[in-house]
Short mmCIF file of the C-alpha atoms (twelve columns), coordinates in Angstrom:
data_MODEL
# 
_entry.id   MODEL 
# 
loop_
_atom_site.group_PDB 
_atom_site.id 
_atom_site.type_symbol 
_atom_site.label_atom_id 
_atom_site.label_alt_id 
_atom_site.label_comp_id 
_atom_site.label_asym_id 
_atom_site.label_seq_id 
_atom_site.Cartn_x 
_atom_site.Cartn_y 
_atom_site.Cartn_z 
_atom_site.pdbx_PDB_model_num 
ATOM 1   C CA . UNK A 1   115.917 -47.712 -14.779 1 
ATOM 2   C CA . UNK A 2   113.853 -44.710 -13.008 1 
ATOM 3   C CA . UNK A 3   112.457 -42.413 -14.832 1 
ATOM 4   C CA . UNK A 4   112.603 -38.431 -15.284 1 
ATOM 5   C CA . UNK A 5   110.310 -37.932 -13.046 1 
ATOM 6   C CA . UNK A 6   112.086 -40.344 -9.962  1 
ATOM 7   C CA . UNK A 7   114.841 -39.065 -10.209 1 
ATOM 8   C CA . UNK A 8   114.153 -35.067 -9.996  1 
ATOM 9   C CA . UNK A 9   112.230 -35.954 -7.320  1 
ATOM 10  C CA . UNK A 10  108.363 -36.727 -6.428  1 
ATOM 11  C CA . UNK A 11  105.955 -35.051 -8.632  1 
ATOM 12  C CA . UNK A 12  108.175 -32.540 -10.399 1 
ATOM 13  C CA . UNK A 13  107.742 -32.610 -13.854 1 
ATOM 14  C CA . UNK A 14  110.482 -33.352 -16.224 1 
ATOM 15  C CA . UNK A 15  112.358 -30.072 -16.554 1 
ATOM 16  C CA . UNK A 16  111.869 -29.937 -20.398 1 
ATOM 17  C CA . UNK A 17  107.972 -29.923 -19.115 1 
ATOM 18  C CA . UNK A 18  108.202 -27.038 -17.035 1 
ATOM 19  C CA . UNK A 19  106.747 -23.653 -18.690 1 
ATOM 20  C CA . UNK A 20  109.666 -21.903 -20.104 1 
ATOM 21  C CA . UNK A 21  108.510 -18.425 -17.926 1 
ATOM 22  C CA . UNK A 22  109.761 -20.612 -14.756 1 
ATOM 23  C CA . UNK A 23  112.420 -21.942 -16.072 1 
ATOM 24  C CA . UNK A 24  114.171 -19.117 -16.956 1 
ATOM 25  C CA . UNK A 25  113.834 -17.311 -13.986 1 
ATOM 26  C CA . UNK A 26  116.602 -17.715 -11.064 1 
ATOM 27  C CA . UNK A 27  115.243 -19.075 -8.412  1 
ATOM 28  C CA . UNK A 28  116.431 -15.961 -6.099  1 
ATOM 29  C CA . UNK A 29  114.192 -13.925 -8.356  1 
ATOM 30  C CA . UNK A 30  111.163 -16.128 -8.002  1 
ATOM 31  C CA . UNK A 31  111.682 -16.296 -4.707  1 
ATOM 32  C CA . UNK A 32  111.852 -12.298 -4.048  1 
ATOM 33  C CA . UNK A 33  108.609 -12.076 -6.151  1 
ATOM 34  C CA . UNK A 34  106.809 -14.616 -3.316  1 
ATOM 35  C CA . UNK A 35  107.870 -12.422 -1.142  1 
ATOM 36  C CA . UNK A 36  106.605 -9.358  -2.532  1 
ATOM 37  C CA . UNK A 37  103.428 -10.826 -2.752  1 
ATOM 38  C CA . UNK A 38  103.052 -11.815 0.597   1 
ATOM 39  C CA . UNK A 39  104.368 -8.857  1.658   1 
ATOM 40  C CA . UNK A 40  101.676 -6.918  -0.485  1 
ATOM 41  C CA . UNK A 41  98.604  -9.240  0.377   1 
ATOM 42  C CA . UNK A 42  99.547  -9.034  4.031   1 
ATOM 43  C CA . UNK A 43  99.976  -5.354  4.324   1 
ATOM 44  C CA . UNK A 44  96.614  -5.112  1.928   1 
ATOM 45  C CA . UNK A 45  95.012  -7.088  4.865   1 
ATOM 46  C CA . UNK A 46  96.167  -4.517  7.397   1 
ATOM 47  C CA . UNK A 47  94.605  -1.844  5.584   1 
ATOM 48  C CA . UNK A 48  91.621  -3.380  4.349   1 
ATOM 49  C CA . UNK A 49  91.077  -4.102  8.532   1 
ATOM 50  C CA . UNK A 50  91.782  -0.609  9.274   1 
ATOM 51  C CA . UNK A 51  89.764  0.685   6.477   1 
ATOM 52  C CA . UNK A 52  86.681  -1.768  8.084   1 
ATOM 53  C CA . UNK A 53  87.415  -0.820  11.634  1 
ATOM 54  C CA . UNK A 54  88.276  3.372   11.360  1 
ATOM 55  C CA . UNK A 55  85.582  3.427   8.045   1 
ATOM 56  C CA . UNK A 56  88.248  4.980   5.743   1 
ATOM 57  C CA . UNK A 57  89.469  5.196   2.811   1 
ATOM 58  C CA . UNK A 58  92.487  3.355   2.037   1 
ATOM 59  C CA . UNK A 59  94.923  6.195   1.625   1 
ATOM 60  C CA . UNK A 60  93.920  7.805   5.034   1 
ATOM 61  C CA . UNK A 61  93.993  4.671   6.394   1 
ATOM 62  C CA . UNK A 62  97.501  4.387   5.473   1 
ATOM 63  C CA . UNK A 63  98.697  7.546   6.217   1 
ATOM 64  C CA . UNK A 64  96.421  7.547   10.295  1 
ATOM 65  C CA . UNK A 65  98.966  4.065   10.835  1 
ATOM 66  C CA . UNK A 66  102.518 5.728   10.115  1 
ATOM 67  C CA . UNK A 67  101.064 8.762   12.416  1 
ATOM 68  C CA . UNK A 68  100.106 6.508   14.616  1 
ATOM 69  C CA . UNK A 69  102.403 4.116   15.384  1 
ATOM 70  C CA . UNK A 70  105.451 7.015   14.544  1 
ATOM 71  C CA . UNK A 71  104.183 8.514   17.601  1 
ATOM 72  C CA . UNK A 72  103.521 5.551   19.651  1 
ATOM 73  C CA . UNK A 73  107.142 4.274   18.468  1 
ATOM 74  C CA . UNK A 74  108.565 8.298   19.726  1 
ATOM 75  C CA . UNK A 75  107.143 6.541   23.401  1 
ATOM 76  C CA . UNK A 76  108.566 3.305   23.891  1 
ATOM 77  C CA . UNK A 77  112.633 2.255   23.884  1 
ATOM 78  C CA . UNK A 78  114.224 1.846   20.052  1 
ATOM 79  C CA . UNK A 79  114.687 -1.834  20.741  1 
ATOM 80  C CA . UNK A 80  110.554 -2.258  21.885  1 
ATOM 81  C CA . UNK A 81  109.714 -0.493  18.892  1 
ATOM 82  C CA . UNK A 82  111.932 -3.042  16.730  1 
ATOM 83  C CA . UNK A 83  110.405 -5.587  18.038  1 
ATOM 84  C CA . UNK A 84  107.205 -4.364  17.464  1 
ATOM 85  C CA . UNK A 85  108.047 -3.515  13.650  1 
ATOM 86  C CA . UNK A 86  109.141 -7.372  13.252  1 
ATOM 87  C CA . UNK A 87  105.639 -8.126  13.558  1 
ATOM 88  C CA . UNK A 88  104.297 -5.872  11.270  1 
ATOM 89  C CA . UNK A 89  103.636 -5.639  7.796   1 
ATOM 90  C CA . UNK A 90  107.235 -4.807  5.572   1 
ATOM 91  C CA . UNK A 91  105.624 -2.320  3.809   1 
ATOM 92  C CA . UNK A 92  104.056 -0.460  6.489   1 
ATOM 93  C CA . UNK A 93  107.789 -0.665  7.856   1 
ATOM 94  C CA . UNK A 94  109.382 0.644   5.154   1 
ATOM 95  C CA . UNK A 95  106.911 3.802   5.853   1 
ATOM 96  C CA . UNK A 96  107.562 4.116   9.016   1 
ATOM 97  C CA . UNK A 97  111.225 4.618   8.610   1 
ATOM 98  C CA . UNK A 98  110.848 7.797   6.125   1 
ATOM 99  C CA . UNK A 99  109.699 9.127   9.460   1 
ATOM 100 C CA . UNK A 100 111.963 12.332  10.538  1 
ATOM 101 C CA . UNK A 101 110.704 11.578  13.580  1 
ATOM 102 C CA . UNK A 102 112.387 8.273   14.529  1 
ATOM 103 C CA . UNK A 103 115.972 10.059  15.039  1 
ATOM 104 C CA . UNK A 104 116.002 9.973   18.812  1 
ATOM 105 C CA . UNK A 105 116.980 7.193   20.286  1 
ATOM 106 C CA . UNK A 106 115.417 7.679   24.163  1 
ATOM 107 C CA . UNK A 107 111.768 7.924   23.806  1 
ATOM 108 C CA . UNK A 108 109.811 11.167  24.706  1 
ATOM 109 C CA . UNK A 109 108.086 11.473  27.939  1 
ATOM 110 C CA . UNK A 110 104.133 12.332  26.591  1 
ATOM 111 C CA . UNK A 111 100.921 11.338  27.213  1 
ATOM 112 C CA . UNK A 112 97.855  10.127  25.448  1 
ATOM 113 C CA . UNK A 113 96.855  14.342  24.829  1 
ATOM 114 C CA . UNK A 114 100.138 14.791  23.421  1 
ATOM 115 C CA . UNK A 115 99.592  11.246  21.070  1 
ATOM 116 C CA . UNK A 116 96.733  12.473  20.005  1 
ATOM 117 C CA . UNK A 117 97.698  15.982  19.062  1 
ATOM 118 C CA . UNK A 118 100.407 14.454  16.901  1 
ATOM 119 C CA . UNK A 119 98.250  12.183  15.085  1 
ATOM 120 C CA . UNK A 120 95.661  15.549  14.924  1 
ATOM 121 C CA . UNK A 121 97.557  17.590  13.310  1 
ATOM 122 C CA . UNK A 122 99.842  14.860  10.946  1 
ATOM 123 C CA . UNK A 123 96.142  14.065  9.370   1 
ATOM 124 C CA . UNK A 124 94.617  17.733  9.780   1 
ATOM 125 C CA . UNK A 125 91.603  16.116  11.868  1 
ATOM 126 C CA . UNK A 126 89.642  18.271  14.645  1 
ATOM 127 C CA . UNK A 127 89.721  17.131  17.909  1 
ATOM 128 C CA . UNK A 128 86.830  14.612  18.360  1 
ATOM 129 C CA . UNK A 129 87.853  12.347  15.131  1 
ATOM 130 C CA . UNK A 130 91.544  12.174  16.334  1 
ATOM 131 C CA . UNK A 131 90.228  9.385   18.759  1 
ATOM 132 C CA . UNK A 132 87.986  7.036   17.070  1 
ATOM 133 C CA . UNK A 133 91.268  7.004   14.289  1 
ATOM 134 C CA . UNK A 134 93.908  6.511   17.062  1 
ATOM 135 C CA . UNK A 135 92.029  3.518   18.150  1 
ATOM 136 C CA . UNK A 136 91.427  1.871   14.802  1 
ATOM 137 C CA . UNK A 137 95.257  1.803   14.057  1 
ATOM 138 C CA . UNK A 138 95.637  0.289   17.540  1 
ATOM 139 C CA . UNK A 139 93.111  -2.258  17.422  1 
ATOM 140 C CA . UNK A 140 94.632  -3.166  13.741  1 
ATOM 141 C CA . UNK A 141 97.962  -3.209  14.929  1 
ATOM 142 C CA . UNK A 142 96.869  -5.431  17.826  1 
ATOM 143 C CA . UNK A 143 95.044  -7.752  15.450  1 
ATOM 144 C CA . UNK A 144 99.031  -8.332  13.856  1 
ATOM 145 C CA . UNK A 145 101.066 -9.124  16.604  1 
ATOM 146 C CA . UNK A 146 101.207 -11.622 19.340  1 
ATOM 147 C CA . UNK A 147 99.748  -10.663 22.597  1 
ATOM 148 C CA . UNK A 148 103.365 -11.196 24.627  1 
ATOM 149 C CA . UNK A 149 104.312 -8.154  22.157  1 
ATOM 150 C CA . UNK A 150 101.417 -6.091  23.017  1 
ATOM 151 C CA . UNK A 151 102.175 -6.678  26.584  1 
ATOM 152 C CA . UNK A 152 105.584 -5.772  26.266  1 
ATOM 153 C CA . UNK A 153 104.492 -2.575  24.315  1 
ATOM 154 C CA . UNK A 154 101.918 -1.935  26.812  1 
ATOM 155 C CA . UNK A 155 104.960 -1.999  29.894  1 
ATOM 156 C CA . UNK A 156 105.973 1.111   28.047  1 
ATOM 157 C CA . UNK A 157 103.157 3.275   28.352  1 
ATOM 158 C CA . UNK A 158 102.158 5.518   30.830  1 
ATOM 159 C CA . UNK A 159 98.789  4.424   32.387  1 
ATOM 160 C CA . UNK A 160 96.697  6.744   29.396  1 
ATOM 161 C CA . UNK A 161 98.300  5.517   26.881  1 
ATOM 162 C CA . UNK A 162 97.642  1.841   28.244  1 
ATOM 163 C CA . UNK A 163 93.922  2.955   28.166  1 
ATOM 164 C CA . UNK A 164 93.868  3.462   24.596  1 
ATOM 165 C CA . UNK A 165 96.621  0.238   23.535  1 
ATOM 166 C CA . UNK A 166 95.056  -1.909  25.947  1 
ATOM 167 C CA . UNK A 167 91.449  -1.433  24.520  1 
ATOM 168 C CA . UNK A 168 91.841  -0.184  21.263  1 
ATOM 169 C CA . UNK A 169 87.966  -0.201  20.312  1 
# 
């Protein structure tokens, strides 16, 4: 006759031998909390990159990416910009779309003065740190997606823009 453990499968302990925690929780539930966390370590990862890359804290750091990439997403087609958000962290997602600015549906016709005016005045920075900041959210977004995405992000740019996506830092 098999045992417990045979017949629940290889290695899984006898239900009654589980911790009671686990037990009790659905497995939907435990399953959203994985998530979470790799949601959270992965986004935490982001920022501790830009934090490294732009040397800031990590609440600027946050709040330099939604600038950024809100006004690099105002430039490209909705449907490039979805694609580009698959790749990305949910929770710097999740930001992005409290953005007012994501209502238009054709993107705007600007250039990389008028990208980095945005981001300058969203984070209150003079003119010669708007730069450096724009490129350490690029370069950290580019360190998160795969390079046929960057391409196809790139495709979208006028040639200034390409300048800065193509070589963030």
């Amino acid at each position: 006759m098999a045992s417990d453990r045979e017949q629940q499968g290889k290695g899984a302990p006898p239900e009654a031998e589980r911790p009671a925690s686990r037990r009790d929780v659905p497995i939907e539930v435990r399953r959203a909390r994985r998530s979470e966390s790799r949601a959270s370590q992965t986004y935490k990862a982001f920022l501790d990159h830009l934090c490294e890359r732009g040397g800031m804290s990590p609440h600027v750091a946050e709040q330099a990416a939604v600038s950024v990439l809100c006004a690099l997403e105002q430039r490209i087609f909705s449907e490039e910009a979805a694609d580009l958000e698959a790749q990305l962290p949910r929770k710097l997602t999740e930001l992005l779309h409290r953005c007012e600015r994501h209502e238009e549906e054709l993107p705007g016709k600007f250039g990389r003065e008028e990208l980095l005016k945005r981001v300058g005045e969203d984070l209150s920075l003079n003119p010669d740190a708007v730069e450096p900041v724009v490129r350490a959210v690029l370069d950290s977004i580019r360190h998160l997606i795969s390079e046929g995405e960057a391409e196809d992000v790139m495709s979208q740019l006028p040639s200034d823009l390409r300048d800065l996506w193509g070589r963030a830092i």
